[in-house]
C-alpha positions as CSV (number, residue, x, y, z in Angstrom):
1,X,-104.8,68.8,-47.1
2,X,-103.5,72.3,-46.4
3,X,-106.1,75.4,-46.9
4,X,-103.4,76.4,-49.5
5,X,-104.0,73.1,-51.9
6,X,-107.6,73.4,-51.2
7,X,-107.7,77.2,-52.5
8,X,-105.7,76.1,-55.7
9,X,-108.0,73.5,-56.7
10,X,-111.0,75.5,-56.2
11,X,-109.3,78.9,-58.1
12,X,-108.3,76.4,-61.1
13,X,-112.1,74.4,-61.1
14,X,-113.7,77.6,-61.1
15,X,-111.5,78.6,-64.1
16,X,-112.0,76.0,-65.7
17,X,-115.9,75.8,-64.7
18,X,-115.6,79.5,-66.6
19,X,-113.8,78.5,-69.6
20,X,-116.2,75.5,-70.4
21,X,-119.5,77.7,-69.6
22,X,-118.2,80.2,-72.5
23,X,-118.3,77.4,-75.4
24,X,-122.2,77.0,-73.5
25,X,-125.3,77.7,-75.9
26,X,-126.6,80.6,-74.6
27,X,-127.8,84.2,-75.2
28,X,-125.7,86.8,-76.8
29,X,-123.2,87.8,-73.9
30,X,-119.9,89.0,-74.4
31,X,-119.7,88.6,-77.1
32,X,-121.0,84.7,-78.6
33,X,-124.2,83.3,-77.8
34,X,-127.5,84.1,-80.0
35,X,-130.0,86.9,-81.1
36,X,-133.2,86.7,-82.5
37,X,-135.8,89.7,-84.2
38,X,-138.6,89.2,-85.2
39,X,-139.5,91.2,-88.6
40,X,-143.3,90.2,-89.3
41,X,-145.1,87.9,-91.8
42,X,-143.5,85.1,-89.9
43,X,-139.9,86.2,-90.6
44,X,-137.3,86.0,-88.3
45,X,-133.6,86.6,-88.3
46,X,-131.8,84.1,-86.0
47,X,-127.7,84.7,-85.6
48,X,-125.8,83.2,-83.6
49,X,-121.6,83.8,-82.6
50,X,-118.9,82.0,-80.9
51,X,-115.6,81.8,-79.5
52,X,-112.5,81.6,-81.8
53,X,-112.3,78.0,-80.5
54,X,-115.4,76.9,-82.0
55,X,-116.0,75.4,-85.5
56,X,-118.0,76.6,-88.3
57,X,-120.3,73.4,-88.2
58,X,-120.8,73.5,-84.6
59,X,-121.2,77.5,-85.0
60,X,-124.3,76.8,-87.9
61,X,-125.9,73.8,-85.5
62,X,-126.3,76.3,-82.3
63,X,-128.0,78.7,-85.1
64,X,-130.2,76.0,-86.0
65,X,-130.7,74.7,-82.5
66,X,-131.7,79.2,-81.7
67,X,-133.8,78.6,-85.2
68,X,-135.7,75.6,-83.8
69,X,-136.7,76.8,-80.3
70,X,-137.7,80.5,-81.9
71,X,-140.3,78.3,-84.1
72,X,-141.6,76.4,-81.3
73,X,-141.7,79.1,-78.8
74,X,-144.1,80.9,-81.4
75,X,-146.3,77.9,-81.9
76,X,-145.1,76.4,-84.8
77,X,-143.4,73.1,-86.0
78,X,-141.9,73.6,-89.4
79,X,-139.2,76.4,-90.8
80,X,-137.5,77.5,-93.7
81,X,-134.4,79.1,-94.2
82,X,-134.7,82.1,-96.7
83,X,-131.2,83.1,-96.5
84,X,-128.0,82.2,-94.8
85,X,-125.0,84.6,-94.2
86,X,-121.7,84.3,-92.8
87,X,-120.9,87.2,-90.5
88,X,-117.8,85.7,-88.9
89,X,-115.2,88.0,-88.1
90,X,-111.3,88.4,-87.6
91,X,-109.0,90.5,-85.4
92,X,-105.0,90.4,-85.4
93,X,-103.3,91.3,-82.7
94,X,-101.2,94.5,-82.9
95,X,-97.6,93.9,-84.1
96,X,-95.2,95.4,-81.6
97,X,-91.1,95.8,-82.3
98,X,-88.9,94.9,-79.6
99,X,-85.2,95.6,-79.7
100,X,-82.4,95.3,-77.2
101,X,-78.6,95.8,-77.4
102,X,-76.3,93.7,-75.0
103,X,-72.7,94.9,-74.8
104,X,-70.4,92.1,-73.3
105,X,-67.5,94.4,-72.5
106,X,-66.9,98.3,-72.4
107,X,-63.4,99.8,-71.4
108,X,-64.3,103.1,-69.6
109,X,-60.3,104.1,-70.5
110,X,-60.8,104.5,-74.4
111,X,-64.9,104.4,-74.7
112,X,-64.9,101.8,-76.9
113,X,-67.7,99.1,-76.8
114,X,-66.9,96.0,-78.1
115,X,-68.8,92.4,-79.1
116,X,-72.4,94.7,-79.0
117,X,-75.5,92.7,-80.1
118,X,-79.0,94.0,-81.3
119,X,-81.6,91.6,-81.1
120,X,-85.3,92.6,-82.8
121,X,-88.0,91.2,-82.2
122,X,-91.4,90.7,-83.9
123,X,-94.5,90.2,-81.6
124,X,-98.5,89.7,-82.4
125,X,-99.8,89.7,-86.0
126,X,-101.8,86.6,-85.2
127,X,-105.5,86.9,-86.6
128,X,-108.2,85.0,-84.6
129,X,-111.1,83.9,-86.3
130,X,-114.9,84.5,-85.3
131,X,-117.6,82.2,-86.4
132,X,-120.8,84.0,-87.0
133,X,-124.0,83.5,-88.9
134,X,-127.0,84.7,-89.9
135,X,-130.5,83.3,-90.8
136,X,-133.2,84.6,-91.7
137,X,-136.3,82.1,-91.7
138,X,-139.7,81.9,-92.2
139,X,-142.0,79.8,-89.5
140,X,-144.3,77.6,-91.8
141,X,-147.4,75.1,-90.4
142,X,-147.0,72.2,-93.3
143,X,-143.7,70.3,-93.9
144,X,-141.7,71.4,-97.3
145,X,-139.7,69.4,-99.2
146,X,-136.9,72.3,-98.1
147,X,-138.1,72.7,-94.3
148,X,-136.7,71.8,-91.3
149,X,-138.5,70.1,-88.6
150,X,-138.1,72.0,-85.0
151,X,-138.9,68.6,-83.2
152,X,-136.3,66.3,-85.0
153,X,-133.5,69.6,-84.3
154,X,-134.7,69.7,-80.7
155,X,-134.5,66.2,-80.2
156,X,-130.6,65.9,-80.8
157,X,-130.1,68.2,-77.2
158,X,-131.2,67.0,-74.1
159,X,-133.1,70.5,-72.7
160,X,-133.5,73.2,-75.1
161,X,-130.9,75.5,-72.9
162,X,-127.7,74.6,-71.1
């Protein structure tokens, strides 16, 4: 194998190494990943964003996931979620014109053009969607019939971070 294949695989493994590692659960970092606050009396606010390539559900389980380790972290089993809010966003690209003119003949004798074309073109105007969201929760010690238990949540990931 030639240094030149070798260098290829490796550039396009560790693109793709990068490209898997941004749909990771992780801290806030360029964007996706979570945040956390604490706001006293046991309240926290827990938000979590992702790429425009992940879902809605899997968006509100990495919350969740961010919820459940915030509550253990702090000593606690049980939490509650007070509110939830969507804070997903959108951004369009920028819609750009484009025209050129092609002239398949031009007769320098009596400057006339003839058989001239104008082609326009639209580009961009594509919106990408955002998945965000917000909890707030209170940390509780006795199960509720509307709590969430941060063991069972837990549980479902094999380590508590990627």
């Amino acid at each position: 194998m030639t240094i030149i294949k070798v260098a290829k695989k490796v550039a396009i493994f560790g693109l793709l190494s990068l490209l898997m590692g941004c749909a990771d659960y992780q801290a806030y970092n360029f964007g996706s990943g979570y945040k956390d606050m604490a706001l006293g009396n046991n309240q926290y606010l827990v938000e979590y964003y992702s790429d425009h390539y992940v879902d809605k559900p899997t968006n509100k389980k990495n919350a969740l996931r961010r919820a459940a380790e915030v509550t253990k972290e702090r000593g606690y089993r049980y939490f509650e979620i007070i509110s939830e809010t969507d804070t997903s966003t959108q951004e369009t690209t920028p819609v750009r014109i484009t025209t050129e003119r092609t002239t398949d003949q031009q007769y320098p004798t009596d400057r006339r053009i003839y058989n001239e074309k104008s082609t326009t073109t639209l580009h961009g105007g594509e919106a990408t969607h955002y998945p965000g969201i917000s909890l707030l929760i209170r940390l509780i010690r006795q199960k509720t019939p509307s709590s969430y238990d941060a063991d069972i949540i837990l549980s479902n990931y094999v380590a508590n971070r990627n």
